[in-house]
DSSP file (Angstrom, degrees, kcal/mol; ACC not computed):
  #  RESIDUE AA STRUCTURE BP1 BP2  ACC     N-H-->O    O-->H-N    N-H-->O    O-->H-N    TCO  KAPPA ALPHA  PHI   PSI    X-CA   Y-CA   Z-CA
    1    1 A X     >        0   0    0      0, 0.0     4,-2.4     0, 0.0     8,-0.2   0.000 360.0 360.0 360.0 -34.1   80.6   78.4  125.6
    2    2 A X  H  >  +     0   0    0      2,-0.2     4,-3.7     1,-0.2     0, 0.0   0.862 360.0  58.7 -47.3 -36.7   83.3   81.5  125.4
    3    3 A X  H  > S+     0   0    0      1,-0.2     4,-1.4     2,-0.2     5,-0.4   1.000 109.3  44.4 -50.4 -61.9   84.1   80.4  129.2
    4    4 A X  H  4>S+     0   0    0      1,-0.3     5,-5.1     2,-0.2     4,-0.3   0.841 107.8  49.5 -71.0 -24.4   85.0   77.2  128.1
    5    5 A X  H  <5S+     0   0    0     -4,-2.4     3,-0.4     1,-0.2    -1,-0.3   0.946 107.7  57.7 -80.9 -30.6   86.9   77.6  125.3
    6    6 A X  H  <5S+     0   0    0     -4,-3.7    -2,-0.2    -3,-0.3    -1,-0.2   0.537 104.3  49.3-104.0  33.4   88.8   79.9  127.1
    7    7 A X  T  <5S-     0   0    0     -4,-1.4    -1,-0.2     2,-0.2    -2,-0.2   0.202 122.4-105.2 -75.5   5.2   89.7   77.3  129.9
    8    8 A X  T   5S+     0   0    0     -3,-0.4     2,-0.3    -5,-0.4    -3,-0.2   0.912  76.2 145.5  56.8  45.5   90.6   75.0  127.0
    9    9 A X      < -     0   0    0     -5,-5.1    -1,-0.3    -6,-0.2    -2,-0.2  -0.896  35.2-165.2-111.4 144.6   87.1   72.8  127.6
   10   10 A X        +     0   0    0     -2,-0.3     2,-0.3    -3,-0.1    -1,-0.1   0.431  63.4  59.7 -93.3 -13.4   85.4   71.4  124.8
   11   11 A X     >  -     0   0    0      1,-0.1     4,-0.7    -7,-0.1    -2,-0.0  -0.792  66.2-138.3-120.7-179.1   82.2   70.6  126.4
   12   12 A X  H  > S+     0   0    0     -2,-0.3     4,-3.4     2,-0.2     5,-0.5   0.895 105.8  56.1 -87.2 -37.0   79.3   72.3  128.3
   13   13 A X  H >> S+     0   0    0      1,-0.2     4,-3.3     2,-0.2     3,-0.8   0.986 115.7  36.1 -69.4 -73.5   79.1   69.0  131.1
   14   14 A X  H 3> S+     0   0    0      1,-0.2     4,-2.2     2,-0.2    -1,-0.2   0.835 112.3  57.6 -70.5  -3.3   83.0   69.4  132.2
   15   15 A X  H 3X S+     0   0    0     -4,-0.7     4,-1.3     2,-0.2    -1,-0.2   0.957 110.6  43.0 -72.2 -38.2   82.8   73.1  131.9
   16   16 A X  H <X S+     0   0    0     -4,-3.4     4,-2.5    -3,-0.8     5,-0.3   0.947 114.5  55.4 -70.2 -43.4   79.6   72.9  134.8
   17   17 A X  H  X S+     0   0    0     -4,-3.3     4,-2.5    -5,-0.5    -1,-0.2   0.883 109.4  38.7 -28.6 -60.5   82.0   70.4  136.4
   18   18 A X  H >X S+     0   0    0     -4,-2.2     3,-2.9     2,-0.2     4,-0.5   0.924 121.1  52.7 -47.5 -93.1   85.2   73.1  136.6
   19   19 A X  H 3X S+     0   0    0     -4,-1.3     4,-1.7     1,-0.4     5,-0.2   0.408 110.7  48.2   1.0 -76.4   82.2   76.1  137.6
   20   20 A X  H 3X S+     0   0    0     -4,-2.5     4,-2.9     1,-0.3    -1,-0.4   0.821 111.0  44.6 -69.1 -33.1   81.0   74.0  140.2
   21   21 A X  H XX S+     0   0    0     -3,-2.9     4,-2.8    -4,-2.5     3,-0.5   0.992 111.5  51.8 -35.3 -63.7   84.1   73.2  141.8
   22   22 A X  H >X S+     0   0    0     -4,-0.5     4,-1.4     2,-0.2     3,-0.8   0.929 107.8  52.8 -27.9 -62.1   85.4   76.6  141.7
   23   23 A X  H 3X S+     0   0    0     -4,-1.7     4,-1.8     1,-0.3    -1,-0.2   0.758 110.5  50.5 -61.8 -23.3   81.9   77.7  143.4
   24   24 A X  H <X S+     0   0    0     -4,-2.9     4,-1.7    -3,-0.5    -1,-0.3   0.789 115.5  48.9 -70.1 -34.0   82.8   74.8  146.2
   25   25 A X  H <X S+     0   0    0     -4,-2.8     4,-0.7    -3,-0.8    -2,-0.2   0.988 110.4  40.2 -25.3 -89.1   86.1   76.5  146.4
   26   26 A X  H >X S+     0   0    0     -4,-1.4     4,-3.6     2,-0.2     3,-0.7   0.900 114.9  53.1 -83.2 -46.2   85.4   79.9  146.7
   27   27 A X  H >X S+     0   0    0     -4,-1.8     4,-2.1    -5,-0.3     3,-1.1   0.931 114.3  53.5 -40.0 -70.2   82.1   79.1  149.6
   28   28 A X  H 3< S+     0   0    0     -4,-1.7     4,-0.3     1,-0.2    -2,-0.2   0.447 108.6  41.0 -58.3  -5.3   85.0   77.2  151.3
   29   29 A X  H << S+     0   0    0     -4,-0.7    -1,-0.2    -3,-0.7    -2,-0.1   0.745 111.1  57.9 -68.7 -64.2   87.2   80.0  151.3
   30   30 A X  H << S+     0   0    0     -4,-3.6    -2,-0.2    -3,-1.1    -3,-0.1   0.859 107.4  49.7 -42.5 -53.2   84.2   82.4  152.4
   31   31 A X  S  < S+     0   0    0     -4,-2.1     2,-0.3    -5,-0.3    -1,-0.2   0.650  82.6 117.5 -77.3 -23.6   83.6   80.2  155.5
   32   32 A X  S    S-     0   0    0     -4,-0.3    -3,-0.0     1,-0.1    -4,-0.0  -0.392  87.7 -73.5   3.1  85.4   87.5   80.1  156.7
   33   33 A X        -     0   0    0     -2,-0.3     2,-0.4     1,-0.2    -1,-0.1   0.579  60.2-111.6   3.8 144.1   87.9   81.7  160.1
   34   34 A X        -     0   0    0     -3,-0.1    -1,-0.2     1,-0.1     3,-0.1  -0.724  41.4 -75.2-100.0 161.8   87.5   85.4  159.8
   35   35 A X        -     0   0    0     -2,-0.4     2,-0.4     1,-0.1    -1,-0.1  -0.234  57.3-113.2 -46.3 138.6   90.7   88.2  160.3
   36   36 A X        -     0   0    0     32,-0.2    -1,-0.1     1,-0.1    -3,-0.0  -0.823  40.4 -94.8 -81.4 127.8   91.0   88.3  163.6
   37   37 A X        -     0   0    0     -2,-0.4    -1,-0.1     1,-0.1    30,-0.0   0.064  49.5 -98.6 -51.3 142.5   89.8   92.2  165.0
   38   38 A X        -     0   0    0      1,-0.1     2,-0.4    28,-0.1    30,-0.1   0.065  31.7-130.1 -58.7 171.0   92.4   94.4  165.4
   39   39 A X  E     -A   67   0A   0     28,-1.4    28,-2.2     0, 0.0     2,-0.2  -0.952  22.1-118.7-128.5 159.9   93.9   95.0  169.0
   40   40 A X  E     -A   66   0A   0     -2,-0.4    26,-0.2    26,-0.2     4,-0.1  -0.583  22.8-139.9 -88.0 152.4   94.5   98.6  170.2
   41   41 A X  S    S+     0   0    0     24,-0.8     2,-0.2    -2,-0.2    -1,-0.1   0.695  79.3  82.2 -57.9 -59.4   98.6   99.2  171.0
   42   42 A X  S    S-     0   0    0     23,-0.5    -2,-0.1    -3,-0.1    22,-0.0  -0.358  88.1-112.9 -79.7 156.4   97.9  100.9  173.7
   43   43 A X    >   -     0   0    0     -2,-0.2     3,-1.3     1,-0.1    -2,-0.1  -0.397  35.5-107.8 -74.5 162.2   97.1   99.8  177.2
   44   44 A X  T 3  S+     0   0    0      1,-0.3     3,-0.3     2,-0.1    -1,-0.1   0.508 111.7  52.0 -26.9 -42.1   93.8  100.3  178.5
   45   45 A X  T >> S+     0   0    0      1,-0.2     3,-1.5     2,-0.1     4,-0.8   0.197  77.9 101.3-112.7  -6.8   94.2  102.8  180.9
   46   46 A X  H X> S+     0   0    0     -3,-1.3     3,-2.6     1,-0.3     4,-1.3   0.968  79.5  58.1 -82.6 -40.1   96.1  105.5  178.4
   47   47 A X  H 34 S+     0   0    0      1,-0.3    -1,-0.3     2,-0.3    12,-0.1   0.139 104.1  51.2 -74.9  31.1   92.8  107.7  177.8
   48   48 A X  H <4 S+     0   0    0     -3,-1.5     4,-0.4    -2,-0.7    -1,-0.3   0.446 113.9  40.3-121.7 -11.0   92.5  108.2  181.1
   49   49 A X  H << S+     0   0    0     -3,-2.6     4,-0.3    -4,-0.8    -2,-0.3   0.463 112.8  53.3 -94.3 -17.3   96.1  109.4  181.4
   50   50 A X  S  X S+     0   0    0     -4,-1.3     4,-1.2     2,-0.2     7,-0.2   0.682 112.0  54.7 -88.7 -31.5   95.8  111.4  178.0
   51   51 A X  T  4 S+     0   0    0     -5,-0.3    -2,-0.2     1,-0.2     6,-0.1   0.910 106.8  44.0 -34.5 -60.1   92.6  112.9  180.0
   52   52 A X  T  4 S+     0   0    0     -4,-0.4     3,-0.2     1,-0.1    -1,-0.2   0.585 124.6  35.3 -79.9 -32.7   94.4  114.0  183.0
   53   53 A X  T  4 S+     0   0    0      1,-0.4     2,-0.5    -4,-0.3    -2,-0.2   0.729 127.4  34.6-110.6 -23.9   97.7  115.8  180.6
   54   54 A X     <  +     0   0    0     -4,-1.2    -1,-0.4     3,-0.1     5,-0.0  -0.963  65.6 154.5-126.5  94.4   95.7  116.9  177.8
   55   55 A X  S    S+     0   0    0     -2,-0.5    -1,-0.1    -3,-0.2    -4,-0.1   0.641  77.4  45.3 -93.2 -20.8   92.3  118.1  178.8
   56   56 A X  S    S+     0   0    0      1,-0.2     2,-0.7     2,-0.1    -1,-0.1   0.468 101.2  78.2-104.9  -3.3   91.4  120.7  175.9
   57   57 A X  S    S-     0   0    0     -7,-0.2    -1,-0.2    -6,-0.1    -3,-0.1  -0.884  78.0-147.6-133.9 117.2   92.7  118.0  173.2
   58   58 A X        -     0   0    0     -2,-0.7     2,-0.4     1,-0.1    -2,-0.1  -0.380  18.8-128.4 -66.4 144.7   89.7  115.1  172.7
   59   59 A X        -     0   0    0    -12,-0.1     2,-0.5    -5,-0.0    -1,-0.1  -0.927  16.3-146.9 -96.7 140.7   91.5  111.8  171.9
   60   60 A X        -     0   0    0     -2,-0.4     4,-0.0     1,-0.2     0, 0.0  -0.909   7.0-162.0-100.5 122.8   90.1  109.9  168.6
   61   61 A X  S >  S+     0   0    0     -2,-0.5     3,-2.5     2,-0.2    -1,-0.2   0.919  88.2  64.2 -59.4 -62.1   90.2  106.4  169.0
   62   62 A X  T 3  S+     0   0    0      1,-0.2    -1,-0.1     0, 0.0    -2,-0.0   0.867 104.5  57.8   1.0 -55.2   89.9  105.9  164.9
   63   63 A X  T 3  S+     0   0    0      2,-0.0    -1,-0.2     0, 0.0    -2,-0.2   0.526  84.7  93.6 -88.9   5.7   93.2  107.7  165.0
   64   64 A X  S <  S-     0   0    0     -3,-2.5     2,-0.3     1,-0.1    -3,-0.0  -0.179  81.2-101.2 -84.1 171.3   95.2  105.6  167.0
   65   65 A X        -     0   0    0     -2,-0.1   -24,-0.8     2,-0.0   -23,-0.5  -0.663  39.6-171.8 -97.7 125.1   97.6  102.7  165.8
   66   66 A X  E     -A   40   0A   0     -2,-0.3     2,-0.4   -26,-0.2   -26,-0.2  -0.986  15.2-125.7-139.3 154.7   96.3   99.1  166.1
   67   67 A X  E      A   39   0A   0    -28,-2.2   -28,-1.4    -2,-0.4   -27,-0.0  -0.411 360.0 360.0 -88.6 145.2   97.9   95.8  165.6
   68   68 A X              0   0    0     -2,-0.4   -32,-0.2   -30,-0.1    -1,-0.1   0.833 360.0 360.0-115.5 360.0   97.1   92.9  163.4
């Protein structure tokens, strides 16, 4: 009943009313296309050219830049 009184409902029937909307809300939200995965900045081909100029220094993909 604390819920409802502070939405400024006075009964238990439109307070389950609000709830369950919300919960149809927030599912419909949930299900919304997901973030599309990032994409790397660099071209394809650059660890095989950071291979070839840098041999002693491993490249971390992790550490690289991506767009979103």
């Amino acid at each position: 009943m604390l819920r409802a009184v502070c939405r400024g409902i006075d009964n238990v029937e439109m307070l389950e009313c609000v709830e369950r909307e919300e919960a149809l809300e927030e599912r419909q939200k949930a299900t919304v296309e997901p973030a599309p995965s990032p994409t790397p900045m660099l071209p394809e081909d650059f660890s095989l050219g950071w291979g070839a100029m840098y041999p002693n220094i491993q490249l971390e993909p992790s550490l690289l830049a991506v767009r979103l």
